[in-house]
DSSP file (Angstrom, degrees, kcal/mol; ACC not computed):
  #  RESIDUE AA STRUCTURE BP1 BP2  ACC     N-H-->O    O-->H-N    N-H-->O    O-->H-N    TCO  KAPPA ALPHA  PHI   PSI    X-CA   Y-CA   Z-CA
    1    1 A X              0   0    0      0, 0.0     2,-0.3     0, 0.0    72,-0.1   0.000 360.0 360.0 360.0 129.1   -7.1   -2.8   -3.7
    2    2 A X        -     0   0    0      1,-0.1     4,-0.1    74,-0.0    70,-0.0  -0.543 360.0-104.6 -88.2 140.7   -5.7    0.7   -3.1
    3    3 A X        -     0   0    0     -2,-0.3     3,-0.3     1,-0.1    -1,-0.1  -0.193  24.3-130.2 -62.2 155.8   -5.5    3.8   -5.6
    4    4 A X  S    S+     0   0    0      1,-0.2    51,-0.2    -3,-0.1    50,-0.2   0.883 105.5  54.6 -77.8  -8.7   -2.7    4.3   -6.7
    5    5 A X  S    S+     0   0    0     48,-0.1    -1,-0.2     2,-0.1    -2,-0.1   0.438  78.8 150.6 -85.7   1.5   -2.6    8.2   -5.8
    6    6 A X        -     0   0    0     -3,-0.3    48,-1.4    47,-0.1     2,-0.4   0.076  29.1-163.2 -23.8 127.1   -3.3    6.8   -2.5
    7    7 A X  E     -A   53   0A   0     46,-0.3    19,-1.4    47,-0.1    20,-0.3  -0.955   9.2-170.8-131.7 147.4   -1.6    9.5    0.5
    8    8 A X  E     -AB  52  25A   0     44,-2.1    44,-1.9    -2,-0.4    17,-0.3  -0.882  24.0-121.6-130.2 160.7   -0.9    9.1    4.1
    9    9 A X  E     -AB  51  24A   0     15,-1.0    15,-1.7    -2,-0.2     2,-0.3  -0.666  31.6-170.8 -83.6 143.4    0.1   11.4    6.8
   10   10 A X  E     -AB  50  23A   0     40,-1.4    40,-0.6    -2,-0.2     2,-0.4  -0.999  10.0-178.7-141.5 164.5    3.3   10.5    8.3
   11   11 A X  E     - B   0  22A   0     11,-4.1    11,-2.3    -2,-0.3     2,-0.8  -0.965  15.7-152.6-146.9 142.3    5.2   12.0   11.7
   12   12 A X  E     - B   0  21A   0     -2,-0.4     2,-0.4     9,-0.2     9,-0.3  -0.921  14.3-171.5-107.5 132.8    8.4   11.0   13.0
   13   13 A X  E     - B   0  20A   0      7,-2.1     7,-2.4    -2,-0.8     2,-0.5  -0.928  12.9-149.0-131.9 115.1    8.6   11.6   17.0
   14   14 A X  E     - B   0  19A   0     -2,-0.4     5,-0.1     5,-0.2     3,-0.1  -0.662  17.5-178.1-105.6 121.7   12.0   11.0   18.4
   15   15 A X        -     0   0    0      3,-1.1     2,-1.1    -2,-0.5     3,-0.4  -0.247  58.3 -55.0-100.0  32.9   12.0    9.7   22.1
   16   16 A X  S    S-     0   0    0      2,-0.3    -2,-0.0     1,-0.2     0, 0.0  -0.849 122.1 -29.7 119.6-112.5   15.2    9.1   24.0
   17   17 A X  S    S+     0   0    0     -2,-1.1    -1,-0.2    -3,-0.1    48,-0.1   0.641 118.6 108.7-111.2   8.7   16.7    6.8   21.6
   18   18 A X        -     0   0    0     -3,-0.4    -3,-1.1    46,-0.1     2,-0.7  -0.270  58.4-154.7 -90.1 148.4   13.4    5.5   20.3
   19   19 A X  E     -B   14   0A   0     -5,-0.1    47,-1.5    -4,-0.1     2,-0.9  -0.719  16.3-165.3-122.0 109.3   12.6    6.8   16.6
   20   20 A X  E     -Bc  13  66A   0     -7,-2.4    -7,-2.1    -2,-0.7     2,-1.2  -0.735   5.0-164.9-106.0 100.7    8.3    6.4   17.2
   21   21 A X  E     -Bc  12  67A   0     45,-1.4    47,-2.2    -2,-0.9     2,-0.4  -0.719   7.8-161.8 -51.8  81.0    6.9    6.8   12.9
   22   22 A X  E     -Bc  11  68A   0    -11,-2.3   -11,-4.1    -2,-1.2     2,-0.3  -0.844  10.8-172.3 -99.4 156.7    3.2    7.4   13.3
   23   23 A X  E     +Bc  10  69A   0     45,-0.9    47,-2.7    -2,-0.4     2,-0.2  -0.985  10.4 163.4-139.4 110.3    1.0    6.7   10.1
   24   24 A X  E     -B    9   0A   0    -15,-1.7   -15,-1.0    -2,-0.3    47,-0.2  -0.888  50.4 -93.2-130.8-168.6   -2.8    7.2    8.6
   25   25 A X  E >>  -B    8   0A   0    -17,-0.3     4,-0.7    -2,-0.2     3,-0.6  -0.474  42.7-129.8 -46.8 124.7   -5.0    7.2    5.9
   26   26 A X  G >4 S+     0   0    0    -19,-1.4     3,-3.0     1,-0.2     2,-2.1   0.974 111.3  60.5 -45.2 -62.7   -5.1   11.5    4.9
   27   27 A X  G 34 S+     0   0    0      1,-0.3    -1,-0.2   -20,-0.3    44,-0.1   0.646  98.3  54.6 -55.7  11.4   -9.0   10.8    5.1
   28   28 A X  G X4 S+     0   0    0     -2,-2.1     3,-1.2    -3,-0.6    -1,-0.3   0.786  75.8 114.3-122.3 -13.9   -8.8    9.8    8.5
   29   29 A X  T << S+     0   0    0     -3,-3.0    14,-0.2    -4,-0.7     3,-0.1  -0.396  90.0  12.4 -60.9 118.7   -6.9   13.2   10.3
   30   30 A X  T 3  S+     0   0    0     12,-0.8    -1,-0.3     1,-0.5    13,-0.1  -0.185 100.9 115.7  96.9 -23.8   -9.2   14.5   12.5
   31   31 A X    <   -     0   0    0     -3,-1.2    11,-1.2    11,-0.2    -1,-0.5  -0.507  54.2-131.2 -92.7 173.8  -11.6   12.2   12.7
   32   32 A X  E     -E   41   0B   0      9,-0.2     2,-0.4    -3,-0.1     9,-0.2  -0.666   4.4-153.0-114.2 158.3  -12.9   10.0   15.5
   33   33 A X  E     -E   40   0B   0      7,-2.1     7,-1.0    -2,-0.2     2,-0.1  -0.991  12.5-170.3-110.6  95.4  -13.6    6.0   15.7
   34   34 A X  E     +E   39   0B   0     -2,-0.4     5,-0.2     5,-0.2     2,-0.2  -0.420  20.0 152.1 -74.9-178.5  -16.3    5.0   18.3
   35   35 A X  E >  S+E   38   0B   0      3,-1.3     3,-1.7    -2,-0.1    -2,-0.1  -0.335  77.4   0.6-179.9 145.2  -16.6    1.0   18.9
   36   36 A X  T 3  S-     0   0    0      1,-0.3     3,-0.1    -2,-0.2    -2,-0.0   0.490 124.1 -64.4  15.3  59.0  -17.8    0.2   22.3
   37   37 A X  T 3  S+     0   0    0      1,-0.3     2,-0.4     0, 0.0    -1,-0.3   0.794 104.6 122.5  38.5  59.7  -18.4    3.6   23.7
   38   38 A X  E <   -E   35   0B   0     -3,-1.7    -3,-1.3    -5,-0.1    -1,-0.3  -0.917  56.2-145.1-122.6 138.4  -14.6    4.3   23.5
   39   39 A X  E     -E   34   0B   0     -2,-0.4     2,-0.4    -5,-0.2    -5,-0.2  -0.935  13.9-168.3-107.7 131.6  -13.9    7.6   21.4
   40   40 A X  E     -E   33   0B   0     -7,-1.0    -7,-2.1    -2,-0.3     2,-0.6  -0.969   6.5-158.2-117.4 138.9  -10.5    7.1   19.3
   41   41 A X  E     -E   32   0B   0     -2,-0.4     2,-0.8    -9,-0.2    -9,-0.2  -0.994  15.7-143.4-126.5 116.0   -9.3   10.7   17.7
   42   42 A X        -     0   0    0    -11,-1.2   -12,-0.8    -2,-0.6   -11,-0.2  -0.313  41.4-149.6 -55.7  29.7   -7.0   10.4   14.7
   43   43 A X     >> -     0   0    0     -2,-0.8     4,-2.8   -14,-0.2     5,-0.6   0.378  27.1-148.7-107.5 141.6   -5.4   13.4   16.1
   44   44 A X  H  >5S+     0   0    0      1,-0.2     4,-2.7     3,-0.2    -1,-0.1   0.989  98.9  64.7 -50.8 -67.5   -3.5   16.4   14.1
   45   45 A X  H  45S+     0   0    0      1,-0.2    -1,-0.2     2,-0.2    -3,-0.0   0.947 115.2  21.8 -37.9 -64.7   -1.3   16.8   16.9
   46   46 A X  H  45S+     0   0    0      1,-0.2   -24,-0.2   -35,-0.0    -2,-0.2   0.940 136.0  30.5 -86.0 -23.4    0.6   13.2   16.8
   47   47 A X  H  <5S+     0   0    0     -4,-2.8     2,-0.7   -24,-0.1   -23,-0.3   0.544  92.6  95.9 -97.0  -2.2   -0.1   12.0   12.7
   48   48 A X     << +     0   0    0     -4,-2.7     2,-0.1    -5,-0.6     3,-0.1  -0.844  53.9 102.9 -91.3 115.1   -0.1   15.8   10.9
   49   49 A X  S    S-     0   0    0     -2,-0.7     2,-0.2     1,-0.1   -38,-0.2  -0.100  87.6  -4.7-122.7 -91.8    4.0   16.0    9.7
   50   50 A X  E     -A   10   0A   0    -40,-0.6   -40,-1.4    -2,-0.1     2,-0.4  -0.653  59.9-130.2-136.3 149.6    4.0   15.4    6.2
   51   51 A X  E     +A    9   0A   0     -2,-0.2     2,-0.3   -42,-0.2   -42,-0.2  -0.816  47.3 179.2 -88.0 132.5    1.3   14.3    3.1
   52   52 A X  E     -A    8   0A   0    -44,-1.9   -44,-2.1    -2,-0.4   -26,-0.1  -0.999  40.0-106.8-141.4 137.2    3.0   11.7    1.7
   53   53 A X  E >   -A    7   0A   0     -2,-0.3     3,-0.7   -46,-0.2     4,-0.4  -0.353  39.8-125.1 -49.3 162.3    2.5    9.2   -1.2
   54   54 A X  G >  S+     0   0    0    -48,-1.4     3,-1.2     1,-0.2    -1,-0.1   0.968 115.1  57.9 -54.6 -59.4    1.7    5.5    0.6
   55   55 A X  G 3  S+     0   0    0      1,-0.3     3,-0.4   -51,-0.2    -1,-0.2   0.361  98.1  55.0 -87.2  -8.8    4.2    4.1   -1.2
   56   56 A X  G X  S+     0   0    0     -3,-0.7     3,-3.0     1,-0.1     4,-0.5   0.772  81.3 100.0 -68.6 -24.3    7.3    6.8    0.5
   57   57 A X  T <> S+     0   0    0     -3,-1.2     4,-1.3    -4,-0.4     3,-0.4   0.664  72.3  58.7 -73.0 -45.1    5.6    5.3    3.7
   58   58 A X  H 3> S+     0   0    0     -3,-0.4     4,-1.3     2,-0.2    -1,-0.3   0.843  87.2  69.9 -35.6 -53.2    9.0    2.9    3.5
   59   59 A X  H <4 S+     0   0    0     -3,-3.0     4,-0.5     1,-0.3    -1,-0.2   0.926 114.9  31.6 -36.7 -57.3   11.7    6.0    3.7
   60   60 A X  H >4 S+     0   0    0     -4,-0.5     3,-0.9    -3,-0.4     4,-0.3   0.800 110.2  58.4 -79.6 -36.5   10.4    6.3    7.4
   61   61 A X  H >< S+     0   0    0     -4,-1.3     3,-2.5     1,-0.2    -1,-0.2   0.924  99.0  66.6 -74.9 -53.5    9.4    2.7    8.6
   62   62 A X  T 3< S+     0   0    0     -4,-1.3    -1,-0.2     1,-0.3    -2,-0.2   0.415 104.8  40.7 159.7 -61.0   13.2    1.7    7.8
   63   63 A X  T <  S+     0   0    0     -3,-0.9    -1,-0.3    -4,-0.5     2,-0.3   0.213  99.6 115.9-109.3  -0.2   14.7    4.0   10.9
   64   64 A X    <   -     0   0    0     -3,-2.5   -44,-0.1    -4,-0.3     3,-0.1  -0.710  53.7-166.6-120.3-176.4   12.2    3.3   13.3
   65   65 A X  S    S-     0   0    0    -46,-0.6    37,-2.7    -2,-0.3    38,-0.9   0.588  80.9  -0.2 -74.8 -24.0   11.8    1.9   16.2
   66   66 A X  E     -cD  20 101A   0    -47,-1.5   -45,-1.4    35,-0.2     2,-0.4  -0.948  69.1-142.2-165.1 135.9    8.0    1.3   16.8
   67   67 A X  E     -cD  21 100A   0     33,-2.6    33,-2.3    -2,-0.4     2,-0.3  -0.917   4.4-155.2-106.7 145.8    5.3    2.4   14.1
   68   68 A X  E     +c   22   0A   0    -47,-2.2   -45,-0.9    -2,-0.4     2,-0.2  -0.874  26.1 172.4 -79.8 122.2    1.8    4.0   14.9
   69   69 A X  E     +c   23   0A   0     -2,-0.3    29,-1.7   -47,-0.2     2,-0.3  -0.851  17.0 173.4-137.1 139.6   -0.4    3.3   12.1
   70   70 A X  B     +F   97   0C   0    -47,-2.7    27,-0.2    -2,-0.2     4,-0.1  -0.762  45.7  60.0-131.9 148.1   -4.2    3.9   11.6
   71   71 A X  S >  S-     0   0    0     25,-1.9     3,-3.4    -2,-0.3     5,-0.3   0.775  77.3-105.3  75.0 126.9   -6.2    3.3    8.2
   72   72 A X  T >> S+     0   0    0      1,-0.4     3,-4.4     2,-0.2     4,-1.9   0.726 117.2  57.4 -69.2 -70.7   -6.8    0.1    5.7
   73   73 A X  H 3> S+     0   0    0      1,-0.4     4,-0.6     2,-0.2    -1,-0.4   0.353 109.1  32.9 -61.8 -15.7   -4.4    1.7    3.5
   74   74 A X  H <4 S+     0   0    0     -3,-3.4    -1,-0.4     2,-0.2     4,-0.3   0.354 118.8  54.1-103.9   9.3   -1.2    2.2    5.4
   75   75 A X  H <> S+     0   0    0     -3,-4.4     4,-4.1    -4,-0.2    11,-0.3   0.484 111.2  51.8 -90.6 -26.4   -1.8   -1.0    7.3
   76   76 A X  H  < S+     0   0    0     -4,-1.9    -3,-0.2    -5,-0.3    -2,-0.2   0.841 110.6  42.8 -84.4 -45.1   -2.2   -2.6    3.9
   77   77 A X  T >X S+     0   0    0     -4,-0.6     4,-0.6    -5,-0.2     3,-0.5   0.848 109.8  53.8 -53.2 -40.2    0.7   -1.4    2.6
   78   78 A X  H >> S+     0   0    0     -4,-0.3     4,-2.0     1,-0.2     3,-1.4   0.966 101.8  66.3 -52.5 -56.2    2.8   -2.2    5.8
   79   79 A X  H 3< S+     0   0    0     -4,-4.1    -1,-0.2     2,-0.2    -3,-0.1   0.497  87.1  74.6 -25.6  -6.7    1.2   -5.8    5.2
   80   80 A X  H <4 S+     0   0    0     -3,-0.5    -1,-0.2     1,-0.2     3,-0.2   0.982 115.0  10.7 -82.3 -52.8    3.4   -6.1    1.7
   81   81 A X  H << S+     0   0    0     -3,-1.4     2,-0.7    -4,-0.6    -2,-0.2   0.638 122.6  61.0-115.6  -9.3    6.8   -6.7    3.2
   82   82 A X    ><  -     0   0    0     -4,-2.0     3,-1.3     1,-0.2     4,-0.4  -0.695  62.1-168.7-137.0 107.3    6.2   -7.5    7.1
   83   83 A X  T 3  S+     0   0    0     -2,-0.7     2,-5.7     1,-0.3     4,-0.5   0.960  75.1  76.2 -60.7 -71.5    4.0  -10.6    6.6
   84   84 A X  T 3> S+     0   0    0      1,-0.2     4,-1.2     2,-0.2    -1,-0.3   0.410  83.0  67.0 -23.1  -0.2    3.2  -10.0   10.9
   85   85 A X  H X> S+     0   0    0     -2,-5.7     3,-1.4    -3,-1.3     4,-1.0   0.840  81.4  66.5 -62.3 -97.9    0.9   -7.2   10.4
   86   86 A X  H 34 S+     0   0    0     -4,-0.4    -2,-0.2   -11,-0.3    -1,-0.1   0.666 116.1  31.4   0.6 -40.5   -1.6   -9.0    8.8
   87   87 A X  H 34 S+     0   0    0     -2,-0.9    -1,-0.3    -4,-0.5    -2,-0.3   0.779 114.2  53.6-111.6 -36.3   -2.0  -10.8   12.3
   88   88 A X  H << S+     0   0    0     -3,-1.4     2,-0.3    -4,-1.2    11,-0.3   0.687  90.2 111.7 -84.8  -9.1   -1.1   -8.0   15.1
   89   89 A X     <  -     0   0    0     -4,-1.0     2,-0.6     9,-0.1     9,-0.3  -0.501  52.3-168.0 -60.3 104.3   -3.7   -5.9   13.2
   90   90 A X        -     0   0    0      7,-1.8     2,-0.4    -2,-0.3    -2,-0.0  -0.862  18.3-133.2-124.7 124.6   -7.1   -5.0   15.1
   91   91 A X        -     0   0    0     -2,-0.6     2,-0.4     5,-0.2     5,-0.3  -0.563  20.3-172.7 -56.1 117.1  -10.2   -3.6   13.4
   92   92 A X  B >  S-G   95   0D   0      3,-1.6     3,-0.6    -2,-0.4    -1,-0.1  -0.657  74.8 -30.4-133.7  62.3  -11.6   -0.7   15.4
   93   93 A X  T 3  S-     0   0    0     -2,-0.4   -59,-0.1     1,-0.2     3,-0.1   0.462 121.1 -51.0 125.6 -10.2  -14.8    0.3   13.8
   94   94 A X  T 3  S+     0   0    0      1,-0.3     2,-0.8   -61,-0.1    -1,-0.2  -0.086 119.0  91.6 120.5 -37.7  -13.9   -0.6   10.3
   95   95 A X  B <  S-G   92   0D   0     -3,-0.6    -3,-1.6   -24,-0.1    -1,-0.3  -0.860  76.4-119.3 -99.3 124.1  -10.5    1.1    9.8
   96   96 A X        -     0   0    0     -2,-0.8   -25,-1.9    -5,-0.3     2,-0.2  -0.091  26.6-174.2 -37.3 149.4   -7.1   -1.1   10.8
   97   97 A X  B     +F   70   0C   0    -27,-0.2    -7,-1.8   -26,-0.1     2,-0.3  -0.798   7.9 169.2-157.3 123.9   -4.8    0.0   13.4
   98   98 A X        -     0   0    0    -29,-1.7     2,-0.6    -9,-0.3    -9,-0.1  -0.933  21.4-162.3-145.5 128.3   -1.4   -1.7   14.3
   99   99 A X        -     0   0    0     -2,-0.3     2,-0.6   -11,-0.3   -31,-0.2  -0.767   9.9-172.6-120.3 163.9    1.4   -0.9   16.2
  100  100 A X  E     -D   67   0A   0    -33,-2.3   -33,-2.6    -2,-0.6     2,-0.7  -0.936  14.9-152.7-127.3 135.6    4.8   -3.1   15.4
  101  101 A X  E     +D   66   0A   0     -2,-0.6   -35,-0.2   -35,-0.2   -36,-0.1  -0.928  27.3 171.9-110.5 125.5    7.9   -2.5   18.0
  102  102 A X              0   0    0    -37,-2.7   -36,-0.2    -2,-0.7    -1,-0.1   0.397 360.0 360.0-126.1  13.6   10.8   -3.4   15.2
  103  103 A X              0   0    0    -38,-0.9   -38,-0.1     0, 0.0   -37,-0.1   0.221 360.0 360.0-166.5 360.0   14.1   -2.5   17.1
């Protein structure tokens, strides 16, 4: 179950015609994820745009074309309306990660 003051980073990065949403957990920008001596960095550079409640998280997923998203709590939300999450979703360490090509 998630708080409800719950916040995520979100960043919109516009590619050609592709409109690329990446998404985390705040508590997870800057840090790293080992699992089987691969180092994963949550990185400033591609998730730091805007602190956002979870539940804005929609405004953005709407217009794009392929979502990024790292941490239980924006995977968990994603999970509410696009039941295929739940299943493209891979556990890296403990934290969720899924990326969804929607257009």
């Amino acid at each position: 179950m998630q708080r409800e003051s719950a916040m995520c980073y979100v960043k919109v990065h516009r590619v050609g015609k592709e409109v690329v949403v990446a998404l985390c957990d705040a508590e997870l920008l800057d840090k790293e994820i080992f699992i089987n001596g691969l180092k994963i960095r949550i990185s400033r550079e591609f998730y730091s745009g805007e602190l956002i409640p979870l539940s804005s998280l929609w405004e953005y997923v709407e217009n794009a074309t392929v979502v990024n998203a790292f941490g239980n709590a924006v995977v968990e939300e994603l999970a509410k309306r696009i039941a295929a999450v739940r299943h493209a979703a891979v556990n890296l360490g403990g934290v969720l990660h899924v990326q969804l090509l929607l257009k």
